[in-house]
N, CA, C, O and CB atoms as a CASP TS submission, in Angstrom:
PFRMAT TS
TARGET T0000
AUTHOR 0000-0000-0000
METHOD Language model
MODEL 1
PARENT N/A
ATOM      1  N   UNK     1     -17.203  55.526 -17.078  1.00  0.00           N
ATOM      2  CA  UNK     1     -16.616  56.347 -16.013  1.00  0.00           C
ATOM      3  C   UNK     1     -16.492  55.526 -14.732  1.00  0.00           C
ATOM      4  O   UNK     1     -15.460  55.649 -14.072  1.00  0.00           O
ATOM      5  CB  UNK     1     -17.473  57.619 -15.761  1.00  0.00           C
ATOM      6  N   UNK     2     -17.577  54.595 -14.272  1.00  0.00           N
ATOM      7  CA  UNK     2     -17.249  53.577 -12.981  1.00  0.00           C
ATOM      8  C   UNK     2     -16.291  52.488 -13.444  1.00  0.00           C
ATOM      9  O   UNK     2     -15.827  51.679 -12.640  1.00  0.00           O
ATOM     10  CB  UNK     2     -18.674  52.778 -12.359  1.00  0.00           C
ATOM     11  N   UNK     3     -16.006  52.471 -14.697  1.00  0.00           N
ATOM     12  CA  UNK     3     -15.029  51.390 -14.556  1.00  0.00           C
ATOM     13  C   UNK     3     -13.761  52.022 -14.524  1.00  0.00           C
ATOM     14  O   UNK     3     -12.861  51.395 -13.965  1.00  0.00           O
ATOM     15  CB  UNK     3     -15.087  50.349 -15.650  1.00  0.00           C
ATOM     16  N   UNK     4     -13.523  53.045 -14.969  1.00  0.00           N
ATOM     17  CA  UNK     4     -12.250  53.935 -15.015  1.00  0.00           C
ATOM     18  C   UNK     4     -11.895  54.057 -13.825  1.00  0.00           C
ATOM     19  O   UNK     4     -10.709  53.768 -13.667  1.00  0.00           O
ATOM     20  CB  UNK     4     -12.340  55.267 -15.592  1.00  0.00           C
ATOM     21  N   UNK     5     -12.659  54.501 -12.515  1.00  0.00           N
ATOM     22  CA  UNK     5     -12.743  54.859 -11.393  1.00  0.00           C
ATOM     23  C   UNK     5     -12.075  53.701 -10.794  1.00  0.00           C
ATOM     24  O   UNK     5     -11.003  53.773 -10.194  1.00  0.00           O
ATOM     25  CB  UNK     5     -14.035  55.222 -10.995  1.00  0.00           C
ATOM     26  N   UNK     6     -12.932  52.342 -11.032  1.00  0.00           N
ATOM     27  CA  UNK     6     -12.673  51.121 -10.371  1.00  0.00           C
ATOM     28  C   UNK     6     -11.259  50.743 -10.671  1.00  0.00           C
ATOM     29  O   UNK     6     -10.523  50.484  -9.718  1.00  0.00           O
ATOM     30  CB  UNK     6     -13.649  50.043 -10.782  1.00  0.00           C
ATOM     31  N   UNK     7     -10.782  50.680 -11.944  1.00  0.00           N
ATOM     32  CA  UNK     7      -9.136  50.683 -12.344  1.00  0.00           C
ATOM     33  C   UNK     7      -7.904  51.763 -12.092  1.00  0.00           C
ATOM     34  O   UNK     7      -6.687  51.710 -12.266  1.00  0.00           O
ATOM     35  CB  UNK     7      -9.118  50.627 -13.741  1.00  0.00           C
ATOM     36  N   UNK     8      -8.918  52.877 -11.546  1.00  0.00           N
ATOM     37  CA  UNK     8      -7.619  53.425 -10.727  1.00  0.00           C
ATOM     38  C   UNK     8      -7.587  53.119  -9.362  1.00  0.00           C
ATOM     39  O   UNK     8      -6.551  53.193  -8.703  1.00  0.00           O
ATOM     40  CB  UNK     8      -7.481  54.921 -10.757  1.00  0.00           C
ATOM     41  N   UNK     9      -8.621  52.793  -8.925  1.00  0.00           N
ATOM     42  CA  UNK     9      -8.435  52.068  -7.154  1.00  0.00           C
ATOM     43  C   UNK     9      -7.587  51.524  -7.386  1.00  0.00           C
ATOM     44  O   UNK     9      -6.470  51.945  -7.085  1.00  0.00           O
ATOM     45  CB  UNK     9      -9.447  51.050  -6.323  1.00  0.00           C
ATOM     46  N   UNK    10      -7.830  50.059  -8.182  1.00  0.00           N
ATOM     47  CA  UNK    10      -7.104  49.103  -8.338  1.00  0.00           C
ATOM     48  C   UNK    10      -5.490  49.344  -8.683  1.00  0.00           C
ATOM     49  O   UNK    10      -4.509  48.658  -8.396  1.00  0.00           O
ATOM     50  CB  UNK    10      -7.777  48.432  -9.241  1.00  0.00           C
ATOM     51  N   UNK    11      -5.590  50.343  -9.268  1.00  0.00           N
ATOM     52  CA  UNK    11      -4.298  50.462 -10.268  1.00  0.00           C
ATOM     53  C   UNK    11      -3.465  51.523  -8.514  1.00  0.00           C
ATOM     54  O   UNK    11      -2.248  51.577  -8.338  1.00  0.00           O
ATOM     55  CB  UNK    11      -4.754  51.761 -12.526  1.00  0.00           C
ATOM     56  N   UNK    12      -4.157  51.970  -7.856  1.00  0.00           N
ATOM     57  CA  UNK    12      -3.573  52.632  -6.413  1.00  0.00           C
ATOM     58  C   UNK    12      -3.561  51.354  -5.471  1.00  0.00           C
ATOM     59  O   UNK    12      -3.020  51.305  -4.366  1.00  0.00           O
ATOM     60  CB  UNK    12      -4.687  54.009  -5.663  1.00  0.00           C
ATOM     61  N   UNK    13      -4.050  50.628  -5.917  1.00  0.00           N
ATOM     62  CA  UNK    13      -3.543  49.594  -4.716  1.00  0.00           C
ATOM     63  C   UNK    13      -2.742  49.115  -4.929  1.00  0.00           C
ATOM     64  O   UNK    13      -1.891  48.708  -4.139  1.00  0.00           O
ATOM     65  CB  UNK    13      -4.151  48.641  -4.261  1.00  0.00           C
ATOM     66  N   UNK    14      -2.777  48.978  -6.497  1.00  0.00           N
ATOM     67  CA  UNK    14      -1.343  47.851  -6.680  1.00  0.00           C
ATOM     68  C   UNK    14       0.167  48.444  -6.602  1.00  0.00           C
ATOM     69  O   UNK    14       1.176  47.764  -6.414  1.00  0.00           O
ATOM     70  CB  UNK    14      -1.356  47.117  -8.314  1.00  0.00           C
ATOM     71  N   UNK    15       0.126  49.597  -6.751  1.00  0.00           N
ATOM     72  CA  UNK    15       1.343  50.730  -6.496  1.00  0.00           C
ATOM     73  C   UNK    15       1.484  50.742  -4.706  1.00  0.00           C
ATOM     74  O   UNK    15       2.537  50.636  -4.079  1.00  0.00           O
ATOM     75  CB  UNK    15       0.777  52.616  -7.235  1.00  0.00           C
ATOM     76  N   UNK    16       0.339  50.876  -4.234  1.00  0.00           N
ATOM     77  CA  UNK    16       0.532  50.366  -2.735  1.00  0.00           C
ATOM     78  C   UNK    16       1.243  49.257  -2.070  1.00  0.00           C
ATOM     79  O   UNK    16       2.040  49.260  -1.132  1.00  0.00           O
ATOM     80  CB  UNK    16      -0.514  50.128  -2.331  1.00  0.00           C
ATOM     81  N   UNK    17       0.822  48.439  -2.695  1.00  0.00           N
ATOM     82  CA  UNK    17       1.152  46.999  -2.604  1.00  0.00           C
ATOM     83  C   UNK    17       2.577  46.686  -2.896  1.00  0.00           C
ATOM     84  O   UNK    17       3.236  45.963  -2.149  1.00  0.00           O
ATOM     85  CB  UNK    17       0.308  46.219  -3.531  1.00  0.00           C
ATOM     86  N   UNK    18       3.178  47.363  -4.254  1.00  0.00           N
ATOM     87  CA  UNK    18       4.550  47.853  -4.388  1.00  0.00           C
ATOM     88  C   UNK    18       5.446  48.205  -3.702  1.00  0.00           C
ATOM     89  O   UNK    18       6.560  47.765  -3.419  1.00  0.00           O
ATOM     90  CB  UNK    18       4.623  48.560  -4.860  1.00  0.00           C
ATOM     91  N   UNK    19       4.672  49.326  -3.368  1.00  0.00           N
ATOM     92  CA  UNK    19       5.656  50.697  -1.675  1.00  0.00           C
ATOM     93  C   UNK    19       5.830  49.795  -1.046  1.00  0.00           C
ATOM     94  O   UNK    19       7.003  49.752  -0.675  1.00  0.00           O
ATOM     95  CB  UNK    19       4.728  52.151  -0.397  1.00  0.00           C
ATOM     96  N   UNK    20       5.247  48.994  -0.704  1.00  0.00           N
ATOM     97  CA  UNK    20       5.010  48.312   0.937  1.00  0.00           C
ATOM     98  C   UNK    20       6.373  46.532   0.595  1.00  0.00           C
ATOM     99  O   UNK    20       6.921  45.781   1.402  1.00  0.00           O
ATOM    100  CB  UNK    20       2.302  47.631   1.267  1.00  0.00           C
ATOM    101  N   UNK    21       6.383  46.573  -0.943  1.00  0.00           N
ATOM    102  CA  UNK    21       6.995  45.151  -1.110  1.00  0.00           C
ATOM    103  C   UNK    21       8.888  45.958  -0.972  1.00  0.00           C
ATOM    104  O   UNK    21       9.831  45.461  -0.356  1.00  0.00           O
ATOM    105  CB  UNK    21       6.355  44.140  -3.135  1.00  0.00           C
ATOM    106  N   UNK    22       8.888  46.873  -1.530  1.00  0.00           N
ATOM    107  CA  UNK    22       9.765  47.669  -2.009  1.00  0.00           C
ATOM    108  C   UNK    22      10.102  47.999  -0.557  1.00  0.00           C
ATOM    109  O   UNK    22      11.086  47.350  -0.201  1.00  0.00           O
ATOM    110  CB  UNK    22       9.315  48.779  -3.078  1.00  0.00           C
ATOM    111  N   UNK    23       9.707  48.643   0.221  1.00  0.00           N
ATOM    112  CA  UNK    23       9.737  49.247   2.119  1.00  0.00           C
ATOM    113  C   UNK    23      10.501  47.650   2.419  1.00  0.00           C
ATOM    114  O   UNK    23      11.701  47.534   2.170  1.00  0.00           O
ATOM    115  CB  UNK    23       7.469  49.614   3.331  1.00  0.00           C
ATOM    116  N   UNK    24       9.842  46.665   2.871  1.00  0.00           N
ATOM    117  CA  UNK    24      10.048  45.524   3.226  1.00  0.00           C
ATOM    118  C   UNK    24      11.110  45.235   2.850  1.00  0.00           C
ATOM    119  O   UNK    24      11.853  44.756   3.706  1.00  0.00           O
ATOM    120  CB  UNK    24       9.281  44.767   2.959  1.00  0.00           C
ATOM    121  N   UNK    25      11.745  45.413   1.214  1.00  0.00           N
ATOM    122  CA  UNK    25      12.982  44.263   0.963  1.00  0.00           C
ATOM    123  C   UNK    25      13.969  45.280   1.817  1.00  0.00           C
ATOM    124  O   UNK    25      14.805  44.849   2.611  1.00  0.00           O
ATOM    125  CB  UNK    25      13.575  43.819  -1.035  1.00  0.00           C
ATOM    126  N   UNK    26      13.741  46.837   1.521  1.00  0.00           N
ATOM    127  CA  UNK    26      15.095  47.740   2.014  1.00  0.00           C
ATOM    128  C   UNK    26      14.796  47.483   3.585  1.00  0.00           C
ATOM    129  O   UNK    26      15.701  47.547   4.418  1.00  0.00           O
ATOM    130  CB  UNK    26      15.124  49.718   1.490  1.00  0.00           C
ATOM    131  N   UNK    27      13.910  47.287   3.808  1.00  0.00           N
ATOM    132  CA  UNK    27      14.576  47.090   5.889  1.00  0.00           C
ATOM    133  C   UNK    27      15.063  45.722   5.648  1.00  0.00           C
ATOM    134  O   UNK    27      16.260  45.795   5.926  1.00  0.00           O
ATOM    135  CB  UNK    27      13.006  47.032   7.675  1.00  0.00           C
ATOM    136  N   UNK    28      14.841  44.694   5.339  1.00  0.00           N
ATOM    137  CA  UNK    28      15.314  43.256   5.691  1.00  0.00           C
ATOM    138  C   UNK    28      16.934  43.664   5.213  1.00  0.00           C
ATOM    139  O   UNK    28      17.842  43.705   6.044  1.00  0.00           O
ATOM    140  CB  UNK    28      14.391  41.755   4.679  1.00  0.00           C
ATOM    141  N   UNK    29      17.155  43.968   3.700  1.00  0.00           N
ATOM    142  CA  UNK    29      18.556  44.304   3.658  1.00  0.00           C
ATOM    143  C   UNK    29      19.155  45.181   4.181  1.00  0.00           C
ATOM    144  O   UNK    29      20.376  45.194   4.027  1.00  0.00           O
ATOM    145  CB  UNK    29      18.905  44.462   2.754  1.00  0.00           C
ATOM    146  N   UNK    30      18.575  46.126   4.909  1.00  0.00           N
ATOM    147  CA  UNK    30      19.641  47.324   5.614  1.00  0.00           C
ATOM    148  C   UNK    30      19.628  45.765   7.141  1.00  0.00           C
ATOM    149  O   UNK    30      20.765  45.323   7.310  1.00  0.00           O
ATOM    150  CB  UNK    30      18.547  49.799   6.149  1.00  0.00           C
ATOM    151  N   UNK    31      18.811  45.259   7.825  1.00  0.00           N
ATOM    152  CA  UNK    31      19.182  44.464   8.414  1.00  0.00           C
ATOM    153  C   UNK    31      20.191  43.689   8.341  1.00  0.00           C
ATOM    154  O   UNK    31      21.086  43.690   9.187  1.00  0.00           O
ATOM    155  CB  UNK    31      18.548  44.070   8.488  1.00  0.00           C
ATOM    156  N   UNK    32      20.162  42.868   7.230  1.00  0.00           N
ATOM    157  CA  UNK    32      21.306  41.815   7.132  1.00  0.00           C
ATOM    158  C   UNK    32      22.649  42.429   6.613  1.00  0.00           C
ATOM    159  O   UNK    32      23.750  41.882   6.553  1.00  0.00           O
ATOM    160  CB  UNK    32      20.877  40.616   6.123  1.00  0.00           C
ATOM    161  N   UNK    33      22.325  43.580   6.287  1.00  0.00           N
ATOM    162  CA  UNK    33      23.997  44.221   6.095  1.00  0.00           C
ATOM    163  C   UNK    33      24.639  44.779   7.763  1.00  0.00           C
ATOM    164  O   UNK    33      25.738  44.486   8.234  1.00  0.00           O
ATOM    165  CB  UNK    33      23.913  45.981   4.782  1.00  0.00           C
ATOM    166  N   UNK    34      23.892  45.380   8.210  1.00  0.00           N
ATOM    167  CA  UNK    34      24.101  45.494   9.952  1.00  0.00           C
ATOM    168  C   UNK    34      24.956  44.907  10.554  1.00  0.00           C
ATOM    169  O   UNK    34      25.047  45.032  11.776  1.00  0.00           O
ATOM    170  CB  UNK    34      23.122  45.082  10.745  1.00  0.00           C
TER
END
């Protein structure tokens, strides 16, 4: 059960980590289309 726990942190960060790569490319390209 603590390791299950520990692999969904992990597994929520890395989906975090995603949002945030995913956020980043769409502002740089809504930028350079501008």
């Amino acid at each position: 059960m603590y390791s299950q726990s520990c692999s969904s942190k992990r597994i929520r960060q890395h989906l975090h980590s995603i949002k945030v790569g995913l956020f980043l490319e769409g502002s740089i390209s809504m930028v350079t289309t501008v």
